[in-house]
Each structure stands twice: as structure tokens, then as C-alpha cells.
N, C-alpha and C positions, 0 to 999 in steps of 0.2 A: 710107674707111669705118672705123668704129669696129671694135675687133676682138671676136672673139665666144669667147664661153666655151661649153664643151663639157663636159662633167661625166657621165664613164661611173656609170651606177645602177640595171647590169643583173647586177651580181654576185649570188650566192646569197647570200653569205653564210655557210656553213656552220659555219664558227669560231664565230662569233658568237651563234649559235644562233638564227637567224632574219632578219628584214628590216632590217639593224642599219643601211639609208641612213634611213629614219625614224622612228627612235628619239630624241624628244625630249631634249636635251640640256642644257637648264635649268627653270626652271618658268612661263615664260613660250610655252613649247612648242615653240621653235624647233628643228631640225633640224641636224647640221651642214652640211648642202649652205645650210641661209640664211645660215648665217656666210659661204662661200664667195663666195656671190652678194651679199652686200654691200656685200663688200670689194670684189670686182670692179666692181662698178657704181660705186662710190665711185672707181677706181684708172682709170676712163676707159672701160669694154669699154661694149658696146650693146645685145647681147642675149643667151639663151640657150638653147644646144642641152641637151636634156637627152635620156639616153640608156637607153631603160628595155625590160623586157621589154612587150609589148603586153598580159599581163594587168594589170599595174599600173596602166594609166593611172587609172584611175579612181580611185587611194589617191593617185596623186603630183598629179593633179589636186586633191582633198580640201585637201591636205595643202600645199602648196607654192602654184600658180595661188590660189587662195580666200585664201590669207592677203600674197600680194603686191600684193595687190586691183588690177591694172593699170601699176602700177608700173615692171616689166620684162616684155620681150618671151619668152615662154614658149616652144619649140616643140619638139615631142617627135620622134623618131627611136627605132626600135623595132631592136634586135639577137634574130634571129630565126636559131636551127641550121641553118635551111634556105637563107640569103643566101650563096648558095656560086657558085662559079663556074661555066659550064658544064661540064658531064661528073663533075662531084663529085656525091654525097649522102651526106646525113647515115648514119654509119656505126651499126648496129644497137645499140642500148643505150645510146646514147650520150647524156647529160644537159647533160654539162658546155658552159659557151657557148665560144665560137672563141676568144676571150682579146679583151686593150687593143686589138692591133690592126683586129683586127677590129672590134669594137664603135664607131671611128671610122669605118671603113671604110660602117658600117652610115647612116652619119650624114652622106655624104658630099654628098647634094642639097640638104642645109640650112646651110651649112657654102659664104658666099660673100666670108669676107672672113680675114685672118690669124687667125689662133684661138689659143687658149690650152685645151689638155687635162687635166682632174682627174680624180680619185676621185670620188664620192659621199663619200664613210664619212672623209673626210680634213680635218684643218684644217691650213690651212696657213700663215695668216699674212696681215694686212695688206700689209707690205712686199713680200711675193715677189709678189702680185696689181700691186703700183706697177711690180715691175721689168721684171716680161712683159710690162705693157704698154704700158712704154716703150720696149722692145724690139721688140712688134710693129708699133706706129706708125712709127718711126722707123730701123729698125734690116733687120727681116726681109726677105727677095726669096727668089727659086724655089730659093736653094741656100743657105740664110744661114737659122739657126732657131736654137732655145737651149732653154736646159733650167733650171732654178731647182735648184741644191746646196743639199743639207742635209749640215748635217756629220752624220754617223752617230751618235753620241753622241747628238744632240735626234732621234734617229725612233722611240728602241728603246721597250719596253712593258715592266714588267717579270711583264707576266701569261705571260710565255712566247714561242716566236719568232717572227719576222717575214720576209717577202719586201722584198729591198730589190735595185733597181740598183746596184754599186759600180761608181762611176765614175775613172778614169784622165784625167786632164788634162793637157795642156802650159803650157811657162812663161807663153803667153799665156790661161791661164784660156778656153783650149778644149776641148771632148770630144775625147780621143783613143778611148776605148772606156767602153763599160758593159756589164758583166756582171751577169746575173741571179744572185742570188744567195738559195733559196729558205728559207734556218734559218741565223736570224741572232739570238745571244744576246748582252745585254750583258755584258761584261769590264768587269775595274778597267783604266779607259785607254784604253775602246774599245770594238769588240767581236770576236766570231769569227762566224767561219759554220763549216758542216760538210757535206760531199756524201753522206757514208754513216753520220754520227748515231754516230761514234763519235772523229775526226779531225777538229778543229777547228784553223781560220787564223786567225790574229789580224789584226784592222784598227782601227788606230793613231784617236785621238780627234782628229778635224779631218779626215777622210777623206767626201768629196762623195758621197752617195746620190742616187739618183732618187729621188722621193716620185710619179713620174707629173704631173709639172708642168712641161707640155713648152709651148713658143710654134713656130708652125709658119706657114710661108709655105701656101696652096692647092695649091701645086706636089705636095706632100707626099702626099695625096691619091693623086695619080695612081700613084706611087711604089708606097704598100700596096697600090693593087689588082693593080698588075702584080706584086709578087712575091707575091701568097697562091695562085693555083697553086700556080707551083712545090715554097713553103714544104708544100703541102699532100700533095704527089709525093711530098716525101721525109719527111714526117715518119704521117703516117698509118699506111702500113704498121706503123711500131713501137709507135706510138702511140694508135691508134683511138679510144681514150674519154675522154683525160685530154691529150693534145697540145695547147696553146694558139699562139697568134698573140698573141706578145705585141710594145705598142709601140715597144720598143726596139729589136730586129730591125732595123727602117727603118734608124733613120738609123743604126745601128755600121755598115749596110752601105753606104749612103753614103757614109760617113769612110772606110772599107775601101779602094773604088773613086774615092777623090777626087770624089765629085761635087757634095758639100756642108758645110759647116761647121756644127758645133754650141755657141755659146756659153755658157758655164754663168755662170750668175747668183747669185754665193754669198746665200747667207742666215743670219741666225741667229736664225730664226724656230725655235721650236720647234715639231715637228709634234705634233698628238694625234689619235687614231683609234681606232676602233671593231673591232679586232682581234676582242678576245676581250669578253665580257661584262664583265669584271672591271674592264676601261677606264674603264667608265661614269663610278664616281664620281668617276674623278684629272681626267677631261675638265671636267665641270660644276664641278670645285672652279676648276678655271684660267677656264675663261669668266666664274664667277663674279668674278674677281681683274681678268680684263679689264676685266669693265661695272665694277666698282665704282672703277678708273683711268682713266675714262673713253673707250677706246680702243672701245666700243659701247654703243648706251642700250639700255635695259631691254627697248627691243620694238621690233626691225628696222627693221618696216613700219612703224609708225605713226607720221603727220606731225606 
């Protein structure tokens, strides 16, 4: 089976200051999830999960399905605060959704063949869509998955900071660990992050990030459901309204326990996203630079 793309587009937003997964991003209207799904379908995948909150369908329908007019397989999965496990509920006040992993988790009965996991809000590149999915044809099984590196240098924004995975490799360009790393500023050389917004680490230029571009075997699946109890035991109490399930969790804990391998698939794709408003116009000046190098024509869908 072809592998399926998965595209989380159930974030708020907040930074952004509103719905920033449908925010036109040249003048032909496209979004960046079309650039995603392009490239994808172009790179070999078959169809697509898309992952939204259940008030939106009707904008991602609008907005997305109407202008692919048939082209790609659409099907929606709803991440919902109340898809909890037995004996949990949603903790009083609480807005914020369960995080990445969750939100696959949310997706998991549509979701029957190796997958590749995005953003919404994220461009990522022709080539890393070629690499995952020659990875997940050819490559992936129930313990064997990979991840697409970005050097840190191409993720940063200079509207301000960023969340990024910093990733730790062995000599054979595999995941040893990924650390979340929430305030992440570009450096001459690099960048830093900092935990208390005063104390800043430096990390050297050419150092692997996650961008959330993960290829994953089905197996995987099973995986997140059986740890979001637990995850949920011990981090709630400290946690109640802002605690996420995020997807890196999984598999460090897999590598942890030997039970699976993560292969990183370098890139030197540069990423551009939709962080902060201010993004907007460095994004559409580069898409701009793309279509006009031919590497996308002027309008997706049309034949």
C-alpha cells in the first residue's frame, strides 16, 4: 500500500494570532498544507489524513477538498479533549488540546498503511517528502521508523523563538535521543535555547532538529495508546491545563528500552512556518522564488 500522510491542523494557533493553517500564502490562494500535499503526492504517498478540530470542518472542507476538486483522497479525523482513556476526564478549565501525540492517536482508525506525520502550518520541502517515502516503502517494519533532520540553522524565524526537537545521533545517522526544546533563538553559528529565559546553550550550526516529520510503521500506533495513561498519571497532577503528549515521547522511549530504531534522514531543505504573523511575507517571498525556478507552477491543482 502507498503510504499515507497525516498532517496535524488542530493547533490553536495562538502566536499566530488566529487560524494561521489557512492563511493564504501566495496570490493564487493556496495554503501551506497544499504545498505539503503536493509534494507528497508527487514523492509517491496515496492519501490523506487530515487532523482538525470537528468545528472546522466546514472551513478545511471550503478551503482544501473544493480546490483539490477529487484529485487526493481527503479524510478527516477529529482530536477532541475528551478522547481520553478510560477513568481520565478533561480537567476543569482546561483548553489546551493533549499535544502531537495525541492528536495521531486521535487518527488512529484512518491510519492503515505506513504514514508520514506533519504540521499544518509547516513547509517542509520537496526532497524530505522523496525521502520518507522511500523510507516508508522500502525501509520501515513494527520497530524500524525515521524521522527527516533539519539542520537548526534552516528552521529558526527571526520574528522571535521557536520549539524545536534537538536531536542527538550515532555514527550511523541514528536517533540516539530528541529533546524538546521550547525557546530556541538564532546565534551567529547556531543557535541557543534557554529553560528559565535568562541562561541560554548554545547549539553549533549543522545540529538535527525535528520539524515534526516523523515516517512510522502502524505498529507505532499501538505504542502511543498504551503509554498516554500512564503519561497521563504522572504528569497531570503537576500539570492540569497546559501538560501536552507530545510525539517524540514515543519513540525516545522506544530507543530508551531497545525496542525500535529511528532513522534520521538529513535534509537541507529549508523550513518556513507560520510561527508568528511576521513570517508571512519571508514565506510567500520564497514560494514566490520557488514557482518562478520552476520547482511548482502557479496553481497546485490545476491540470
Amino acid at each position: 500500500m502507498k503510504p499515507v500522510l497525516v498532517i496535524m491542523a488542530a493547533g490553536m494557533g495562538s502566536r499566530f494570532g488566529g487560524l494561521k493553517q489557512i492563511a493564504p500564502v501566495d496570490d493564487a490562494g493556496h495554503i501551506l498544507m497544499d504545498y505539503s500535499i503536493f509534494d507528497a503526492m508527487r514523492a509517491g504517498f496515496g492519501r490523506v489524513v487530515l487532523i482538525i478540530k470537528p468545528e472546522l470542518e466546514a472551513d478545511f472542507t471550503n478551503l482544501i477538498l473544493s480546490r483539490l476538486g477529487g484529485e487526493v483522497q481527503v479524510d478527516f479525523a477529529y482530536q477532541t479533549q475528551d478522547r481520553l482513556p478510560e477513568g481520565f476526564t478533561v480537567p476543569e478549565g482546561r483548553v489546551k488540546p493533549w499535544g502531537t501525540a495525541h492528536a495521531v492517536l486521535c487518527a488512529r482508525e484512518k491510519i492503515d498503511a505506513p504514514f508520514c506525520v506533519i504540521n499544518a502550518d509547516d513547509f517542509y520541502g520537496r526532497t524530505s517528502f522523496e525521502s520518507i517515502a522511500q523510507f516508508l516503502t522500502t525501509e520501515a517494519s513494527p520497530s524500524a521508523h525515521a524521522m527527516v533532520g533539519y539542520r537548526i540553522e534552516n528552521t529558526l524565524t527571526e520574528n522571535g523563538h521557536v520549539a524545536r526537537g534537538i536531536c542527538q545521533t550515532d555514527a550511523h545517522s541514528m536517533l540516539v535521543s530528541v529533546t524538546e526544546r521550547t525557546h530556541i533563538e538564532p546565534r551567529e553559528g547556531g543557535a541557543a535555547y534557554t529553560e528559565d529565559g535568562e541562561h541560554f546553550t548554545f547549539v553549533p550550526a549543522g545540529t538535527y532538529v525535528s520539524m515534526n516529520m516523523w515516517g512510522f510503521h502502524t505498529a507505532i500506533l499501538d505504542e502511543i495508546d498504551a503509554r498516554f495513561a500512564p503519561w497521563l498519571r504522572e504528569n497531570l497532577p503537576a500539570n492540569p491545563l497546559k501538560c501536552e503528549y507530545f510525539l517524540p515521547l514515543i519513540p525516545n522511549q522506544l530507543l530508551t528500552e531497545g525496542k525500535a530504531t529511528v532513522k534520521v534522514l538529513p535534509t537541507h531543505e529549508r523550513w518556513y512556518g507560520m510561527t508568528y504573523a511576521d513570517d508571512m511575507p519571508n514565506i510567500r517571498a520564497a514560494l514566490a522564488s520557488m514557482r518562478e525556478s520552476g520547482l511548482y507552477p502557479e496553481h497546485l491543482w490545476r491540470k
